[in-house]
C-alpha positions as CSV (number, residue, x, y, z in Angstrom):
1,X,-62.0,22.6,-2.0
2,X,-60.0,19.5,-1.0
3,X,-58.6,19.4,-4.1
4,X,-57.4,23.3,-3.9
5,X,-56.0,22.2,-0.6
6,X,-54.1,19.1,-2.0
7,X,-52.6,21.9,-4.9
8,X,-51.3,24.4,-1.9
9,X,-50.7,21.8,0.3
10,X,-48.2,20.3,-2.5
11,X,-46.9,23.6,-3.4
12,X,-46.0,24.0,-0.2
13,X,-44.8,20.8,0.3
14,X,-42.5,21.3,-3.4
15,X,-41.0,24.8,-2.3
16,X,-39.8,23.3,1.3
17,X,-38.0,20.8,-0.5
18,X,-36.4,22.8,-3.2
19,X,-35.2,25.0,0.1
20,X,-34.6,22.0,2.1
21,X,-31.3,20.7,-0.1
22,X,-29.1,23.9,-0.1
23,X,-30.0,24.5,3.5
24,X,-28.7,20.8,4.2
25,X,-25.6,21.6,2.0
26,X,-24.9,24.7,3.4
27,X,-25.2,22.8,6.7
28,X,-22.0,21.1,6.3
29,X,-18.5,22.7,6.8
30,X,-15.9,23.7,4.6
31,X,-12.7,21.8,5.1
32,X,-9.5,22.3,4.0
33,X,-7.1,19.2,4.6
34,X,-3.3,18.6,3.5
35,X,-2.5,15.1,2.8
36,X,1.5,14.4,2.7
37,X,2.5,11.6,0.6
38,X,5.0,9.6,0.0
39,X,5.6,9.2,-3.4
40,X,7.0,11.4,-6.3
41,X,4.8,13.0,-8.5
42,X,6.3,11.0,-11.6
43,X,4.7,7.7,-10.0
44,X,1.2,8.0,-11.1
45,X,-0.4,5.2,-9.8
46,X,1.2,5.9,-6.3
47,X,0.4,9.7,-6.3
48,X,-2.4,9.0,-8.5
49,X,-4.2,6.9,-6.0
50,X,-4.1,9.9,-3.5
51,X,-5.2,12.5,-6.0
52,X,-7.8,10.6,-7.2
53,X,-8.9,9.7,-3.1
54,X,-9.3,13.6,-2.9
55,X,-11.1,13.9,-5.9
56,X,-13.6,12.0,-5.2
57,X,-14.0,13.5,-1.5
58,X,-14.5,16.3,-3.2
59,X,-16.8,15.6,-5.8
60,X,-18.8,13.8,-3.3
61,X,-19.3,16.5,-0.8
62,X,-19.9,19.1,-3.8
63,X,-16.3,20.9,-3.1
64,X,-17.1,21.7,0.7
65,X,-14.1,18.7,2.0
66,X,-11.2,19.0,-0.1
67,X,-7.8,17.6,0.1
68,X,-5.0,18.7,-0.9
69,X,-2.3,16.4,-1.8
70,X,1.5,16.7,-1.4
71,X,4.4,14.6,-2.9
72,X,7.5,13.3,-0.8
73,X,9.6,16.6,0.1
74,X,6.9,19.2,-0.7
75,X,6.1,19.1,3.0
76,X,7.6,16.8,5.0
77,X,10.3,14.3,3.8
78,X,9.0,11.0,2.0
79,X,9.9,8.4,4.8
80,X,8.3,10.8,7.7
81,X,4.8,10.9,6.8
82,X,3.6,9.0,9.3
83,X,5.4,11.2,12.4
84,X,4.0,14.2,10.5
85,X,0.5,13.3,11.0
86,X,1.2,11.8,14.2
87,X,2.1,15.6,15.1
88,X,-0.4,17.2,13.3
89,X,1.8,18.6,10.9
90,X,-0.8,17.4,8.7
91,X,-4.2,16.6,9.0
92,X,-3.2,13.5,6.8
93,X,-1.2,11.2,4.6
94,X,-0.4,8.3,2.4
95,X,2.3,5.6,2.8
96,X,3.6,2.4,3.4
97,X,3.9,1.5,7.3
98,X,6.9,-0.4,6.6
99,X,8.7,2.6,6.3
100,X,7.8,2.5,10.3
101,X,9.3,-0.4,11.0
102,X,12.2,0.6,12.6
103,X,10.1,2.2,15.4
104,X,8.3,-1.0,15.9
105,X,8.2,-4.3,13.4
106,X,4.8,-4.2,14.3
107,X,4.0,-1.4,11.8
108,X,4.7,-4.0,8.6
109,X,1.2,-6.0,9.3
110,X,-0.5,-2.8,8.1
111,X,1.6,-3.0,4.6
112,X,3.1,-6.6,4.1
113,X,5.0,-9.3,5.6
114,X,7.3,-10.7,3.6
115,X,6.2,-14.9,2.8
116,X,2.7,-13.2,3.4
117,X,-0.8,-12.6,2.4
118,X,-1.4,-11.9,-1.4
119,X,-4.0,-8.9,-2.2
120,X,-7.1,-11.0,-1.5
121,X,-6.0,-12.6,1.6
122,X,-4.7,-9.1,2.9
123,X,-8.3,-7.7,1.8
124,X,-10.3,-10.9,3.6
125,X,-7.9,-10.3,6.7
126,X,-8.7,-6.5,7.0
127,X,-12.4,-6.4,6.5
128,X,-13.6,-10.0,8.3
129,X,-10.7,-11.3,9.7
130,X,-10.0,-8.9,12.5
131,X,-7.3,-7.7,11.0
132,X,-9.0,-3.8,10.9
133,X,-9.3,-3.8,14.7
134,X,-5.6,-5.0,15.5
135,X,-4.4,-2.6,14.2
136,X,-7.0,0.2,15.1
137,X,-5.8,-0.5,18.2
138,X,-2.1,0.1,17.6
139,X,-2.4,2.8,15.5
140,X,-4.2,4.9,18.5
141,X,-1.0,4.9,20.2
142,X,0.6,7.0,17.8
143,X,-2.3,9.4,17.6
144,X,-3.4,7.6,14.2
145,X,-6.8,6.4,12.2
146,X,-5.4,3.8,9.6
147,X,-7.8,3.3,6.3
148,X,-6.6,0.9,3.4
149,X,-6.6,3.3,0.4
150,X,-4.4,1.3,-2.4
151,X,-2.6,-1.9,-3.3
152,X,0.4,-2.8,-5.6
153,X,-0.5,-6.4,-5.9
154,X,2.5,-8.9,-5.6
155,X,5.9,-7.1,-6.6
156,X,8.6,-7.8,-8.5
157,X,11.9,-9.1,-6.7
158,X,14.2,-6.2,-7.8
159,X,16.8,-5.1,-10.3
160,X,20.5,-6.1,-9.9
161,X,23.9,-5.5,-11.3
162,X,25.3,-8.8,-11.2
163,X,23.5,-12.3,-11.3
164,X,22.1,-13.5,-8.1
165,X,22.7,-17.2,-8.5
166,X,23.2,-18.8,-4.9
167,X,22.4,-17.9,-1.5
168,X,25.8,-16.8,-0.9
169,X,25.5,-14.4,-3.9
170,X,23.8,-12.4,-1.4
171,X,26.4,-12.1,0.7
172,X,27.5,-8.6,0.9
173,X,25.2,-7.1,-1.3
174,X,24.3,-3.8,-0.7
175,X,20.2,-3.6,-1.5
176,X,18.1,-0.9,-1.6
177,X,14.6,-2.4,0.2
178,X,12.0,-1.1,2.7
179,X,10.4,-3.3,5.5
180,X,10.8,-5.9,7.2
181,X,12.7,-7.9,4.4
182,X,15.6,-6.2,5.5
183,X,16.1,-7.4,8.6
184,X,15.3,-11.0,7.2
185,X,18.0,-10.6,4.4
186,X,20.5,-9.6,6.5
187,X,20.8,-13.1,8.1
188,X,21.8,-14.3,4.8
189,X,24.4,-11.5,4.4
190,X,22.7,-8.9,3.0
191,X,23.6,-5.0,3.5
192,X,19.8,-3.5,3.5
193,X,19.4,0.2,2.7
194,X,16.1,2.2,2.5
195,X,16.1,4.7,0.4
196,X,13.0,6.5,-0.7
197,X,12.0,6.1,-4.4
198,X,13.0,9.6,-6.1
199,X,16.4,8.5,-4.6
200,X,17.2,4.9,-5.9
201,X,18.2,5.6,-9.3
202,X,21.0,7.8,-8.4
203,X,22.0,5.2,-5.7
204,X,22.1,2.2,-8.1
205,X,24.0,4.3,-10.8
206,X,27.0,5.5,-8.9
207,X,27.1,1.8,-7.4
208,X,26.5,3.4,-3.8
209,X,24.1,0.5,-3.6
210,X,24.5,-3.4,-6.1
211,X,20.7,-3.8,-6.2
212,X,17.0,-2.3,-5.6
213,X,13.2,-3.1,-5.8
214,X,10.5,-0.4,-5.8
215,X,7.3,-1.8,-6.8
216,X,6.5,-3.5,-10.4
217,X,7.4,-3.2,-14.3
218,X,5.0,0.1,-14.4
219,X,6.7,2.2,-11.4
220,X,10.1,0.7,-12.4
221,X,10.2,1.6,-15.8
222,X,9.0,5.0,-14.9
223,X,12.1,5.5,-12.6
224,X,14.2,4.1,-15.3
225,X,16.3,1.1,-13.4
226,X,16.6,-1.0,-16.3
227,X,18.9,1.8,-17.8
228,X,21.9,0.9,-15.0
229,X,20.4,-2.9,-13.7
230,X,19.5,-4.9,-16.4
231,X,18.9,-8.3,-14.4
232,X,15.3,-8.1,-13.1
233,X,14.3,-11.1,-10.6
234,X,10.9,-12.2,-9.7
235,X,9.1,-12.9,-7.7
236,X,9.2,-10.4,-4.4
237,X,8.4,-12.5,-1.9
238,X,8.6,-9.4,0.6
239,X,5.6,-8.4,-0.5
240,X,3.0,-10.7,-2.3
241,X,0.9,-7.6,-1.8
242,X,1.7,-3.8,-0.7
243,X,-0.9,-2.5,1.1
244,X,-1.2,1.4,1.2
245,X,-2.9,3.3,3.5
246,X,-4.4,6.9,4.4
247,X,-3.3,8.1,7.8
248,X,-5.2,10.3,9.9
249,X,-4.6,12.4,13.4
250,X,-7.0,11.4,15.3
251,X,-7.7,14.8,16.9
252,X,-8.6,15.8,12.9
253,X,-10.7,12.4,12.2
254,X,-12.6,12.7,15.5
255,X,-13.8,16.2,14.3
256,X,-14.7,15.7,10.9
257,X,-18.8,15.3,10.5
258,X,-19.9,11.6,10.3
259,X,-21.0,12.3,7.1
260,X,-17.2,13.0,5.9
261,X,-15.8,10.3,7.7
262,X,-18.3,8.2,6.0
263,X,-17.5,9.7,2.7
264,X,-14.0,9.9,3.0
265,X,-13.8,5.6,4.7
266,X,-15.8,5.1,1.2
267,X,-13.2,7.0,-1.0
268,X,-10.1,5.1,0.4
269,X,-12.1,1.9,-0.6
270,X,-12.6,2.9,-4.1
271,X,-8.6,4.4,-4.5
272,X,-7.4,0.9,-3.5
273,X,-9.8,-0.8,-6.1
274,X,-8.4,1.5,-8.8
275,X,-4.7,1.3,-7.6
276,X,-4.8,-2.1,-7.8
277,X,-6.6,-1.9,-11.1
278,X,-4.6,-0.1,-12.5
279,X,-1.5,-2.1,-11.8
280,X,-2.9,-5.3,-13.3
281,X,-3.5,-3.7,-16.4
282,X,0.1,-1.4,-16.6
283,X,2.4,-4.1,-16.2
284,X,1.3,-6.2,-19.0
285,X,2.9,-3.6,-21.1
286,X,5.8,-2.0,-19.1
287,X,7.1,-6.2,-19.0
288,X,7.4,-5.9,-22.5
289,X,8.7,-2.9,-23.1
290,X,11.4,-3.2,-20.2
291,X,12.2,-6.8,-21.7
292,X,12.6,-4.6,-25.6
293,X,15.0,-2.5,-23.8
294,X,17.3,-4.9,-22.9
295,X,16.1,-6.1,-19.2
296,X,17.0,-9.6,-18.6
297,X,14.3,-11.8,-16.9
298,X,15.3,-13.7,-14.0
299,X,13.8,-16.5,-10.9
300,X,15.0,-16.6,-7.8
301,X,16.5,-19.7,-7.4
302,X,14.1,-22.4,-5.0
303,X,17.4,-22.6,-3.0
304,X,17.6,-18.7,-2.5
305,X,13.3,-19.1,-1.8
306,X,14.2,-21.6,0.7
307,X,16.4,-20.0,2.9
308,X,14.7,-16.7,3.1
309,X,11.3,-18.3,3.7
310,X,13.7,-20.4,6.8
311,X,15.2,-16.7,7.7
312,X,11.4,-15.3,8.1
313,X,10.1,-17.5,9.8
314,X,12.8,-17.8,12.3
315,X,12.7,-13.9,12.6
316,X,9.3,-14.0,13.1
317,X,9.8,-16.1,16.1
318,X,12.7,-14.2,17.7
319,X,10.1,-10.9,17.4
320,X,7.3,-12.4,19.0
321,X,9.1,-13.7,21.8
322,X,10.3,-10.1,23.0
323,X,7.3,-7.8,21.3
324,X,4.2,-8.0,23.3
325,X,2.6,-5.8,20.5
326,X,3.8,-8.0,17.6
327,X,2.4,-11.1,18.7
328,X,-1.0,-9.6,19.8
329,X,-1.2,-9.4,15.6
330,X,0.7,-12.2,14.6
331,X,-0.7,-15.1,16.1
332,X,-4.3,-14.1,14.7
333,X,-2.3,-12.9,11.0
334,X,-0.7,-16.4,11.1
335,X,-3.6,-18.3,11.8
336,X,-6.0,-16.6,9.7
337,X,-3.1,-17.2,6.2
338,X,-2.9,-20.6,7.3
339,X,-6.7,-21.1,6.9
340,X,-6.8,-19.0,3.7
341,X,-3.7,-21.2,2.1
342,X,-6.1,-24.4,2.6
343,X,-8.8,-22.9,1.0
344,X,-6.6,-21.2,-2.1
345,X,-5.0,-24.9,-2.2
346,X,-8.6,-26.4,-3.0
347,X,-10.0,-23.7,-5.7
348,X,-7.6,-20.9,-6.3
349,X,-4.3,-22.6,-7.3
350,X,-5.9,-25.0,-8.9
351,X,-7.8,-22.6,-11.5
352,X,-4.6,-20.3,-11.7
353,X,-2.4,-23.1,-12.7
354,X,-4.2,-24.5,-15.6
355,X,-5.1,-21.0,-16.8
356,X,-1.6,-20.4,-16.6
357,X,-0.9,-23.8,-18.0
358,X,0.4,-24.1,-22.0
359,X,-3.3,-25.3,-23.4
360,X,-3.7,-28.1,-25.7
361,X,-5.5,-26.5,-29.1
């Protein structure tokens, strides 16, 4: 008898569940999202990281949150995602904040500061170094939920048309760059222009502008700069790491079910791991194949180094002192690099240089 009761009791128990997991599914909302990004399709690290995000919002909600993505232009123009979902023209998107910077400096901290953090640092700073709040809290005044969803690594320092020697090489030079390296170059002369990717090569091939940098050997070769620059400089000390991220209206974020917030916090983690990824392993052989096709490997010169790290930091100061919202970040973003640079010093550097050493066989 007990056992008869155990059987129906488990039957019972067996059949609720098998009812209980499409009933929870079927719970949760269907949601249709448009993310604007700013990248051309061609890019496929760039716009690959935000297709694959949505995949895999997708394919972890079994289809019920999907995400539709958008390159630069479909929707809104490449350099205006950020207003766009600031106005809910979108529920979402994908970019660099430097783009922003002429509304506020402030906006490079989310993306890079040039004589900045590297990909690690920028990682440590965001997720335990209070770098996530900062910025939380000046993202809610444009109506904005900030999430880290991709990084380039360090960049390359550009392509140019002529050799860039000396410090007053730069003088004059008309260069296509995003951020707040612009406003630092043009102490030394330079002529900054932003210009959003699909629209460089055009730009440095009619000579409206001498020079450009985008983002690495893989992205460059793609947009084919070697074919009208052939000097390529390293390294770009404007951004020893790009951090991307997934902007959200916060009138959108706030009504999505924990559940999907949770699940779509996790799939901005996982695109910046495989952006980054796949980057690292790119490169390698975009370097060489640029290098076959006649691109011309140069350094910046320690004297050029020099005087932009001097222009930074002296632009830095001049920012703080009149941008109450700048130094709130700042200060902390300073102090934590400093600390990281003493530890990198003692174990990072040292491994990195004799790896990169020639080796004794």
């Amino acid at each position: 008898m007990q056992r008869r009761s155990f059987i129906a009791a488990g039957g019972v128990g067996l059949a609720g569940a098998a009812l209980a997991a499409p009933a929870i599914a079927q719970s949760q909302p269907e949601i249709k999202w448009r993310l604007a990004a700013s990248w051309p399709k061609s890019l496929d690290t760039l716009y690959g990281g935000a297709e694959f995000l949505a995949k895999r919002v997708a394919e972890a909600t079994d289809d019920k949150f999907q995400i539709r993505v958008f390159a630069g232009g479909e929707i809104v123009p490449a350099l205006q995602v950020l207003d766009a979902v600031q106005n809910n023209t979108v529920e979402m998107g994908h970019t660099a904040s430097y783009y922003y910077v002429g509304k506020d400096p402030t906006f490079g901290f989310d993306c890079t500061l040039p004589f900045g953090m590297n990909a690690r640092q920028m990682n440590a700073w965001m997720t335990h170094g209070g770098g996530m709040a900062l910025l939380r809290d000046f993202f809610k005044g444009y109506n904005i939920v900030n999430i880290p969803a991709g990084n380039t690594g360090a960049q390359m320092g550009g392509w140019y048309r002529k050799e860039i020697k000396t410090v007053d090489d730069l003088k004059g030079l008309k260069f296509r760059i995003a951020g707040l390296a612009g406003a630092i170059l043009t102490k030394l002369g330079v002529v900054p222009q932003v210009i959003a990717g699909g629209d460089i090569y055009p730009a440095l091939e009619k000579g409206t502008i001498d020079a450009a940098e985008w983002v690495g050997p893989y992205d460059d070769e793609k947009l084919g700069f070697y074919k009208v620059a052939k000097y390529y400089y390293y390294p770009g000390w404007w951004e020893g790491q790009a951090n991307l991220s997934v902007y959200i209206n916060i009138g959108q974020w706030e009504k999505l079910p924990k559940s999907y917030q949770a699940i779509l916090t996790a799939a901005c983690a996982e695109a910046n791991s495989w952006t980054i990824g796949k980057y690292d392993t790119d490169n390698v052989a975009a370097l060489r194949r640029l290098i076959a096709n006649g691109a011309e490997l140069r350094p910046f010169s320690r004297e050029i180094l020099d005087a932009c790290y001097q222009a930074a930091q002296e632009y830095y100061a001049e920012i703080a002192a009149k941008n109450a919202a700048f130094k709130k970040i700042y200060e902390p973003w300073k102090k934590f690099l400093d600390d990281e640079h003493q530890w990198f010093r003692v174990e990072e550097q040292q491994f990195d240089n004799y790896m990169l050493s020639p080796k004794k066989t």
